[in-house]
C-alpha positions as CSV (number, residue, x, y, z in Angstrom):
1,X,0.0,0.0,0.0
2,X,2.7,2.3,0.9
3,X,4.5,1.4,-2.5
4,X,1.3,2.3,-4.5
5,X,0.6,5.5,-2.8
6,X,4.6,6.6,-3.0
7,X,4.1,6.0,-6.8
8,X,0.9,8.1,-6.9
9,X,2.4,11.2,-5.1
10,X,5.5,10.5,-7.6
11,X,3.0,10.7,-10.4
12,X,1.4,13.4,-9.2
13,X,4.7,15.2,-8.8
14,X,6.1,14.9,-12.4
15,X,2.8,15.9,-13.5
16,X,2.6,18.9,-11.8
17,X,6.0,19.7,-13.0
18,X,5.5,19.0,-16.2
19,X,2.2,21.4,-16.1
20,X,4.8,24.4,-14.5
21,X,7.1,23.6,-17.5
22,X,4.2,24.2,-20.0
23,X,3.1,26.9,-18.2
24,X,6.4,28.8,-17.8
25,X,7.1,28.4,-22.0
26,X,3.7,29.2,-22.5
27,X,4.6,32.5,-21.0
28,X,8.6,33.0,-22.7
29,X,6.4,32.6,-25.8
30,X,4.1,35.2,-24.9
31,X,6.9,37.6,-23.5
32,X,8.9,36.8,-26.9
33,X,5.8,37.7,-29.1
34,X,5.7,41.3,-27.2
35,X,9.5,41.9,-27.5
36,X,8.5,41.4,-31.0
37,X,6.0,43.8,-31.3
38,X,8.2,46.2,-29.5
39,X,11.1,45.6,-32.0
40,X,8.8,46.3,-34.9
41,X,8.0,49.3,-33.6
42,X,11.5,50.7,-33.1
43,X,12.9,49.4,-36.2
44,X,10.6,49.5,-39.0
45,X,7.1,48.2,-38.9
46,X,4.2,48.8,-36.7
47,X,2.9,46.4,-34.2
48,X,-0.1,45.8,-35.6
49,X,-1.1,44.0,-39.1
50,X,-0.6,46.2,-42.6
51,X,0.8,45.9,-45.9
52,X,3.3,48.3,-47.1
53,X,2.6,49.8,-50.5
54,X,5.5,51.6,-52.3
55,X,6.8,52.9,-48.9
56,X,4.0,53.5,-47.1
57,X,1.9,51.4,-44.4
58,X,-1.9,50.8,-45.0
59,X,-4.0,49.2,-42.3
60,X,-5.7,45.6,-42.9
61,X,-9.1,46.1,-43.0
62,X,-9.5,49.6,-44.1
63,X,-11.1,51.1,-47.1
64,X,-8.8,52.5,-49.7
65,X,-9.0,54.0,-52.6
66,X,-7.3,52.1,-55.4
67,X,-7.2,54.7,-58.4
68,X,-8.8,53.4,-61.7
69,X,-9.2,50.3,-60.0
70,X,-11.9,51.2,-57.4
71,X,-11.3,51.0,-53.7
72,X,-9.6,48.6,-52.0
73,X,-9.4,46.4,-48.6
74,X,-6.2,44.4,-47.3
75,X,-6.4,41.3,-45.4
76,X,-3.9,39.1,-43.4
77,X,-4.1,35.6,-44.9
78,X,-1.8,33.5,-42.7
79,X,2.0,35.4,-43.6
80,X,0.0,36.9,-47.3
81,X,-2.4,40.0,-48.3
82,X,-5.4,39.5,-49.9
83,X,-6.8,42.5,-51.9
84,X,-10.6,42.7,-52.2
85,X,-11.3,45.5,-54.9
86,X,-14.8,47.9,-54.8
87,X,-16.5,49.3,-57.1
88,X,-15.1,53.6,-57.9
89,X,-18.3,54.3,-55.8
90,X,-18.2,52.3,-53.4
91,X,-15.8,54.8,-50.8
92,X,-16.9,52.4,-47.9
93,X,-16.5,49.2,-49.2
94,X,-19.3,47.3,-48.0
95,X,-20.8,46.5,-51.4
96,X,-20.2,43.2,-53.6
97,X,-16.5,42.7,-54.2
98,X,-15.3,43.5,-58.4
99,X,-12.4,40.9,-57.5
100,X,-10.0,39.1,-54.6
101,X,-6.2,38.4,-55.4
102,X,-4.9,36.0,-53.0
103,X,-1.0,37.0,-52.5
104,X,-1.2,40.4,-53.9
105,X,2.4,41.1,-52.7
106,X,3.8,38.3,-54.5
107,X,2.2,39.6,-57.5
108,X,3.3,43.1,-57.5
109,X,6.7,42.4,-56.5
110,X,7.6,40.1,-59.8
111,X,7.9,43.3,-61.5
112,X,9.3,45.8,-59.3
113,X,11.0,43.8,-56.0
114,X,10.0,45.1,-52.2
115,X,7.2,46.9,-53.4
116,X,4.7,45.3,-51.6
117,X,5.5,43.6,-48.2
118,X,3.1,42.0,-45.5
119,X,3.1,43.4,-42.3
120,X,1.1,40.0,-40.8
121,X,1.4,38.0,-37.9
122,X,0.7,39.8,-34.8
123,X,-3.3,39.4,-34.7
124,X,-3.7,43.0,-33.7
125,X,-5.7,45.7,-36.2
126,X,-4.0,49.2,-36.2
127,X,-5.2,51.9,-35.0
128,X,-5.5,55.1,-37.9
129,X,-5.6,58.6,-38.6
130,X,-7.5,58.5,-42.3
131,X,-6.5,61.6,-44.2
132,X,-7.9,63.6,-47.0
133,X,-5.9,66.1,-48.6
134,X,-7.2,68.7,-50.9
135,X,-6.4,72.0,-53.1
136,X,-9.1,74.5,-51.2
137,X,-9.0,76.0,-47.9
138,X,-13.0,74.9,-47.8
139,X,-12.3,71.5,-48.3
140,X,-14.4,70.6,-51.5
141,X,-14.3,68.8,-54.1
142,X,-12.5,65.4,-54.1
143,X,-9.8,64.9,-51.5
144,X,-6.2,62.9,-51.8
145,X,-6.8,59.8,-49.1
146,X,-3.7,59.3,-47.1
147,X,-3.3,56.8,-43.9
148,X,-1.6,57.4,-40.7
149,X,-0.8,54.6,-38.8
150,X,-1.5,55.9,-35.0
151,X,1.5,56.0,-32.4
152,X,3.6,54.6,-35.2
153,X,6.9,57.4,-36.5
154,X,7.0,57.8,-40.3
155,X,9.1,60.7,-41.7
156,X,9.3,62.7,-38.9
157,X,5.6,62.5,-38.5
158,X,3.7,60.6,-36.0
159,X,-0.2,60.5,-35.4
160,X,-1.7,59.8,-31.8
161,X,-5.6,59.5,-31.1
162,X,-8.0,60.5,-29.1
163,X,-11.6,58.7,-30.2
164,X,-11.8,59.9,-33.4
165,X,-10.0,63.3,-33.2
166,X,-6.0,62.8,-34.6
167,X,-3.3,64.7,-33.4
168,X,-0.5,65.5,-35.7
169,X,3.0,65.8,-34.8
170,X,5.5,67.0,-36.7
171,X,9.2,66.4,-35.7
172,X,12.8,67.8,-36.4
173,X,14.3,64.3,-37.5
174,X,12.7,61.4,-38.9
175,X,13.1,59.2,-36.0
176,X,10.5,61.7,-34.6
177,X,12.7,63.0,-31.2
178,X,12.8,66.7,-31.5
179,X,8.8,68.2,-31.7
180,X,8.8,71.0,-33.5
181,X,5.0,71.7,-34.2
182,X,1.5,69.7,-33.6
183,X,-2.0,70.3,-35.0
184,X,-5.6,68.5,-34.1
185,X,-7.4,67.7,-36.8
186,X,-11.0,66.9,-35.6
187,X,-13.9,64.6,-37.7
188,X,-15.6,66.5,-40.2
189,X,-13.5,69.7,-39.7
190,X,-11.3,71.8,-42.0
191,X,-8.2,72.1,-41.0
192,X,-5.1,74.0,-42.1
193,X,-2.0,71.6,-41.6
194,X,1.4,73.6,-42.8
195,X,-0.7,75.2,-45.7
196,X,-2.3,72.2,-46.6
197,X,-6.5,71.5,-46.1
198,X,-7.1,68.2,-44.4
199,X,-10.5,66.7,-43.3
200,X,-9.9,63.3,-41.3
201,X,-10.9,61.1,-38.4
202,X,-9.2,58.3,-36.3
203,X,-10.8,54.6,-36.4
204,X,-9.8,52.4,-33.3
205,X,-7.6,49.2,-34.1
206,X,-8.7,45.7,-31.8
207,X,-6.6,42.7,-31.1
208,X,-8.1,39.7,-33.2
209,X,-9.9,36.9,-30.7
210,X,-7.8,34.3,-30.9
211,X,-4.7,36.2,-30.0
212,X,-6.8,37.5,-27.3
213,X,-7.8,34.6,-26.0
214,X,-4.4,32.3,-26.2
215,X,-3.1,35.3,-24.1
216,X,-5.8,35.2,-21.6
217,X,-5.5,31.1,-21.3
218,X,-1.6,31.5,-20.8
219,X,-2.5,33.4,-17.8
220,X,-4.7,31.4,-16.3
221,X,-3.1,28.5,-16.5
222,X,-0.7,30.5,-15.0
223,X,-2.5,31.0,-12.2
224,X,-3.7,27.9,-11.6
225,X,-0.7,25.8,-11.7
């Protein structure tokens, strides 16, 4: 009897060990995934899921506009970008689809290399400043979309939100250190930015569920072990 219950508690023992183990790589994974997203951040791409288009980041899941070809949304596809095209009407793409290309990047970049790389990966939706630029100081007529990706340094500029107001920073240096002037640019509002007429808003970013939740398991296994 004494045999049979030493074997038990030894049992017991390597299995609790063996649920600490998991629990404890379960969590360097974790902590490895957000050094990461922090070394995206400081060295090149945001932390959050885009595709980079001739230089500059667009946001998965937002509606741009594509030229002759209509608008446009990106999606993360494992490590590839799908592009579903719009109708040239259809500015908030939630009409039928004109076409998908699966692996747009690959596409694009057999004629002209690194134009098109995939930002995918980290689960999380960016957060964005959505821009229109244009030639009056009342603001009509048709507007030049450009996305900022928020909290994120581009060329000296960097765009941080606050629900859907964007504030506009403009630095000394590219690496955005030195501030040398801001602006607010509110929803629905003219604004002057350096001599330039922008109307624009800021849509909130979300992590995707599944990231969510392996994070929150991680944790409470965690806890309980």
């Amino acid at each position: 009897r004494n045999i049979l219950k030493y074997d038990q508690q030894q049992r017991d023992h390597t299995l609790g060990n063996t649920i600490t183990t998991d629990c404890i790589l379960s969590i360097i994974n974790v902590m490895l995934y957000i050094l990461a997203l922090l070394v995206a951040t400081a060295y090149g791409a945001p932390a959050c899921e885009t595709v980079e288009l001739y230089g500059q980041y667009v946001p998965t899941g937002a509606c741009v506009y594509a030229g002759s070809l209509g608008y446009a949304v990106y999606e993360c596809e494992g490590d590839q970008i799908t592009q579903k095209l719009y109708a040239t009407d259809d500015t908030s793409c939630s009409g039928s689809t004109t076409s998908t290309v699966t692996g747009i990047c690959e596409l694009l970049n057999m004629d002209t290399a690194g134009v098109c790389v995939a930002n995918c990966g980290s689960g999380k939706q960016c957060s964005y400043a959505q821009a229109e630029f244009y030639g009056t100081s009342t603001c009509s007529g048709d507007g030049v979309p450009v996305f900022f990706i928020a909290d994120f340094c581009q060329d000296g500029t960097k765009v941080t939100c606050s629900g859907t107001t964007a504030n506009v920073a403009f630095y000394e240096e590219d690496a955005c250190t030195t501030l040398n002037t801001t602006y607010t640019v509110k929803e629905g509002v003219c604004t002057d930015v350096r001599g330039q007429y922008v109307k624009g808003s800021c849509v909130a970013g979300a992590v995707h569920l599944q990231v969510f939740t392996a994070v929150v398991l991680v944790f409470i296994a965690f806890i309980y072990s």
